[in-house]
DRENRONU-817536 format. One record per residue (C-alpha): x, y, z negated; residue number from 1. Coordinates in nm, 4 decimals, decimal comma. Example, Ala and Ser with C-alpha at 12.3 -4.5 7.8 and 13.67 -1.06 7.14 Angstrom:
<sites>
<site <1,2300 -0,4500 -0,7800> 1>
<site <1,3670 -0,1060 -0,7140> 2>
</sites>
This chain:
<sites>
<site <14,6614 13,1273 -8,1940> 1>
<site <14,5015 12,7581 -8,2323> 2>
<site <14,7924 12,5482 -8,1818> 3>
<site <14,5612 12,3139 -7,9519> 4>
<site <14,4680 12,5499 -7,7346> 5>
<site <14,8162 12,6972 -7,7065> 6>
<site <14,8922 12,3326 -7,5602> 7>
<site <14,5530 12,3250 -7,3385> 8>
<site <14,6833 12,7035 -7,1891> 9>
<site <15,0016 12,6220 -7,1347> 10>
<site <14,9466 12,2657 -7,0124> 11>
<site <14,6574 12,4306 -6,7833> 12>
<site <14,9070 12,7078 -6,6155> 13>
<site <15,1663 12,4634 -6,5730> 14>
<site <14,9444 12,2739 -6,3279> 15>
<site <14,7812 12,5658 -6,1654> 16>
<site <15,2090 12,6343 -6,0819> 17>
<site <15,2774 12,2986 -5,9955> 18>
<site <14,9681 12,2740 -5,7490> 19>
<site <15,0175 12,6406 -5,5794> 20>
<site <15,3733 12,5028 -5,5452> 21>
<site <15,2386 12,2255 -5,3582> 22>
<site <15,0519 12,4108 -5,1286> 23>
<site <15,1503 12,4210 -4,7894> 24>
<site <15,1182 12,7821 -4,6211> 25>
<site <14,9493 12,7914 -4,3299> 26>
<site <15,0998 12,7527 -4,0180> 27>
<site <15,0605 13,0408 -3,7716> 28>
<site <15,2337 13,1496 -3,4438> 29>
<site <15,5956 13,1620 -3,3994> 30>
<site <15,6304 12,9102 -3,6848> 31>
<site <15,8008 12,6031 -3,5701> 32>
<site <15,5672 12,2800 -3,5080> 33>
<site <15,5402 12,0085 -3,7602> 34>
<site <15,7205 11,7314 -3,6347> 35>
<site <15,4708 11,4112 -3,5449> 36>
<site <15,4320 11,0603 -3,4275> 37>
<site <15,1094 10,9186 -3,4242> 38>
<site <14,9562 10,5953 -3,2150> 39>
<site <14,7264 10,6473 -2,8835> 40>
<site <14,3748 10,4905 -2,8293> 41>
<site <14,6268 10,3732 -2,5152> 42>
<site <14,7833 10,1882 -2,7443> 43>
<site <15,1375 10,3792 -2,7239> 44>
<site <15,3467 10,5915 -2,9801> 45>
<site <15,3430 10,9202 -2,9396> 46>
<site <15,6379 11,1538 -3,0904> 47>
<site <15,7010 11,5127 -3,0760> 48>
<site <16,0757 11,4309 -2,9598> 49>
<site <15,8986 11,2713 -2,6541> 50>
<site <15,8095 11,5913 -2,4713> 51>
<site <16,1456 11,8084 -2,4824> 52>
<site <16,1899 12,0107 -2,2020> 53>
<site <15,7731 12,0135 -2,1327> 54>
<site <15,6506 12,3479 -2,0941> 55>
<site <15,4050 12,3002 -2,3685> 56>
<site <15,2233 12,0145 -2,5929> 57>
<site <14,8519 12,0961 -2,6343> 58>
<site <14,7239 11,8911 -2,9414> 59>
<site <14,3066 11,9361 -3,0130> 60>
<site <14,2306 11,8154 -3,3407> 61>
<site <13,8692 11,7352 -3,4081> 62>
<site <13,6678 11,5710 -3,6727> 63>
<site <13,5348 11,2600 -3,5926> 64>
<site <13,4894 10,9841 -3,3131> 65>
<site <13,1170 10,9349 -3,1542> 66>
<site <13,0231 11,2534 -3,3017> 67>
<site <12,8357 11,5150 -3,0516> 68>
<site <13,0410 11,7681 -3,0807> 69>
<site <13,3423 11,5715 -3,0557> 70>
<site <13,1844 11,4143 -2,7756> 71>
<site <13,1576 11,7627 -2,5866> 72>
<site <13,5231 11,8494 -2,6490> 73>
<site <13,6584 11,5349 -2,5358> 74>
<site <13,4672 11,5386 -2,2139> 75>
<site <13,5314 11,8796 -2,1717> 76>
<site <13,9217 11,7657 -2,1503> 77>
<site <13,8761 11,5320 -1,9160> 78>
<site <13,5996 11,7053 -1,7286> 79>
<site <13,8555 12,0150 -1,6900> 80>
<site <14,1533 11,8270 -1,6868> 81>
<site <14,2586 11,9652 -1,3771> 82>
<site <14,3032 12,2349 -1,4794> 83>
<site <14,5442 12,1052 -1,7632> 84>
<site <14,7118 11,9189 -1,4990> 85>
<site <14,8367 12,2010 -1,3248> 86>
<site <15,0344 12,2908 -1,5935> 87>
<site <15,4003 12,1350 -1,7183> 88>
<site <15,2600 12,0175 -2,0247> 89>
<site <15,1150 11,7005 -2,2474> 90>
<site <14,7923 11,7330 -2,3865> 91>
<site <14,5612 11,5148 -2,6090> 92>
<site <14,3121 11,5334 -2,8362> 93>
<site <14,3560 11,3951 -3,1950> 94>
<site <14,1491 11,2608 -3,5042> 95>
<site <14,2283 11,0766 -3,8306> 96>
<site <13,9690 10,8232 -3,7025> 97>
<site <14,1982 10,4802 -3,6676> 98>
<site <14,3481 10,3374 -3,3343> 99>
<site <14,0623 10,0595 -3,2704> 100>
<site <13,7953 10,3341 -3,3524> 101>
<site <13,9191 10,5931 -3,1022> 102>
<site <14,0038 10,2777 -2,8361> 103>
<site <13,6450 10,2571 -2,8676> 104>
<site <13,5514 10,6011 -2,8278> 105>
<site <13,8088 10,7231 -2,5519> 106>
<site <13,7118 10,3709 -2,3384> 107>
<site <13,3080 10,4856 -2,3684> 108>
<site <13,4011 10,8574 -2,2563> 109>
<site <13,6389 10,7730 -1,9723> 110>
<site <13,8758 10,9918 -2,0911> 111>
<site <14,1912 10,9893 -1,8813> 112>
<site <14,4370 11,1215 -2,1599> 113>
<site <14,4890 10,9428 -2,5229> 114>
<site <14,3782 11,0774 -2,8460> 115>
<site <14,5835 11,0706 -3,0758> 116>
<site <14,5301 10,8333 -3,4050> 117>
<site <14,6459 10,9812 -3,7106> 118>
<site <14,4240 10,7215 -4,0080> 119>
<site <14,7452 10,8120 -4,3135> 120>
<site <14,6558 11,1696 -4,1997> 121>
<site <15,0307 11,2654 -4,2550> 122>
<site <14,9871 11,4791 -3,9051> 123>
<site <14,7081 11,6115 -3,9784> 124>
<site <14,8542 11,7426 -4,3573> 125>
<site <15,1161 11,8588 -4,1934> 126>
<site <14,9305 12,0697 -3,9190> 127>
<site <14,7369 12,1746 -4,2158> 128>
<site <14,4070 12,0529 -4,0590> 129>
<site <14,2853 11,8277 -4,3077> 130>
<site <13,9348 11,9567 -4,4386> 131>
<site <13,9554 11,8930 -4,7746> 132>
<site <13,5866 11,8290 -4,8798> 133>
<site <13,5118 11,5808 -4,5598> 134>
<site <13,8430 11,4290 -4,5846> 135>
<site <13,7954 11,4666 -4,1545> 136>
<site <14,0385 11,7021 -3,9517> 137>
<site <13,9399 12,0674 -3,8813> 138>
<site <13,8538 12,1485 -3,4974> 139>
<site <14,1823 12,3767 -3,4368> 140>
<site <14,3524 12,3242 -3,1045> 141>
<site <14,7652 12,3877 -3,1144> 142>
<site <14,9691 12,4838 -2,7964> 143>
<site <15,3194 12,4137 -2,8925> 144>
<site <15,6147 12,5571 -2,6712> 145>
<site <15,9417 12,4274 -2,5125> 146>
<site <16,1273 12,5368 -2,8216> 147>
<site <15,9058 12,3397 -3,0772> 148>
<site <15,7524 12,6966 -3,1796> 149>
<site <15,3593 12,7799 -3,1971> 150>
<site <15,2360 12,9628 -2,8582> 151>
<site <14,8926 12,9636 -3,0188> 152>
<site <14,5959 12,8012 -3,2509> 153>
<site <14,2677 12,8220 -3,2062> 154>
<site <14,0560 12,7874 -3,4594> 155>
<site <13,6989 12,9103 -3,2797> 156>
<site <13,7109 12,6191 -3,0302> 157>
<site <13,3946 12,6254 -2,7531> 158>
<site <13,3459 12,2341 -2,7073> 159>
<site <13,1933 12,2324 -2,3971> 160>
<site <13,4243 12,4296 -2,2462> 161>
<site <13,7775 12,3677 -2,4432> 162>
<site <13,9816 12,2393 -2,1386> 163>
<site <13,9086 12,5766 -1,9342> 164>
<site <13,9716 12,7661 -2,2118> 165>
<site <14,3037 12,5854 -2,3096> 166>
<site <14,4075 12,6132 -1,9532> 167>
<site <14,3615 12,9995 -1,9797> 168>
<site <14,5443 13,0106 -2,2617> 169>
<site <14,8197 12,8020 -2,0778> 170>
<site <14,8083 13,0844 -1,8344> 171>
<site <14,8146 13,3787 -2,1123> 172>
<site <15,0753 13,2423 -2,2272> 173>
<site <15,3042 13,2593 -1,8928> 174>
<site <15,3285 12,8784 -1,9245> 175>
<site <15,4831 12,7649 -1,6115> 176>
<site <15,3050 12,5338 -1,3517> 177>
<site <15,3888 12,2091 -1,1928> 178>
<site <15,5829 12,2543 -0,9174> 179>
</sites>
């Protein structure tokens, strides 16, 4: 064998080891949450250690602020956020779009929750959300339980109607109301 491409082959596997090492396996239900703090268009710091004993966290990631069908999910939140409401639980929606951008874009929909700001994407990684050829976060909605585990992930989400079906997932789930 040609000594230089004994070097290219090995050199080439090496990399293909080192990168499927890398990899970070999808999450799926039952697996425990990545853990995440991440800035508000309110302004505030969220962290996952902020909602212990809350029924559930519901974090909807989509792709980009000012964007139609980001548009339609976010108002769908807040347009069915009643229904939310009437759970024990925290919900937002979050982007990799900075703080000042989705300031901007919560203030102009009226939303009544924060998004979630996540510009280093380090929560987004982590979630495993981060579509690799836009470089923008994949539109997967998480419901994450008392005990920091995955309820459920959807990864089909209907934008004009995500807050409904989030709150009938709530309900599917057996997640308890507000008293």
């Amino acid at each position: 064998m040609n000594h230089r491409f004994g070097t290219f082959a090995l050199t080439l596997c090496l990399g293909l080891l080192v990168a499927a090492g890398s990899a970070q396996a999808e999450l799926k239900v039952g697996d425990d949450a990545p853990a995440f703090e991440m800035q508000g268009s309110d302004g505030k710091t969220y962290k996952s250690s902020d909602f212990n004993g809350k029924q559930a966290v519901v974090i909807a990631w989509f792709p980009k602020a000012f964007t139609g069908g980001c548009t339609k999910q976010c108002k769908a939140m807040r347009e069915q956020g009643d229904k939310l409401r009437a759970y024990d639980v925290a919900y937002f929606t979050a982007s990799v779009d900075d703080q000042p951008t989705n300031a901007k874009f919560a203030k102009s929909l009226g939303l009544d929750y924060p998004i979630l700001c996540d510009p280093e994407k380090s929560a987004a990684k982590a979630f495993g959300v981060v579509n690799a050829q836009r470089g923008v976060a994949q539109r997967w909605t998480f419901i994450i339980g008392k005990d920091n585990k995955i309820l459920a992930i959807d990864k089909s989400v209907n934008t004009t109607n995500h807050g409904n079906d989030v709150a009938a997932k709530l309900d599917e789930l057996g997640v308890e109301k507000k008293k």
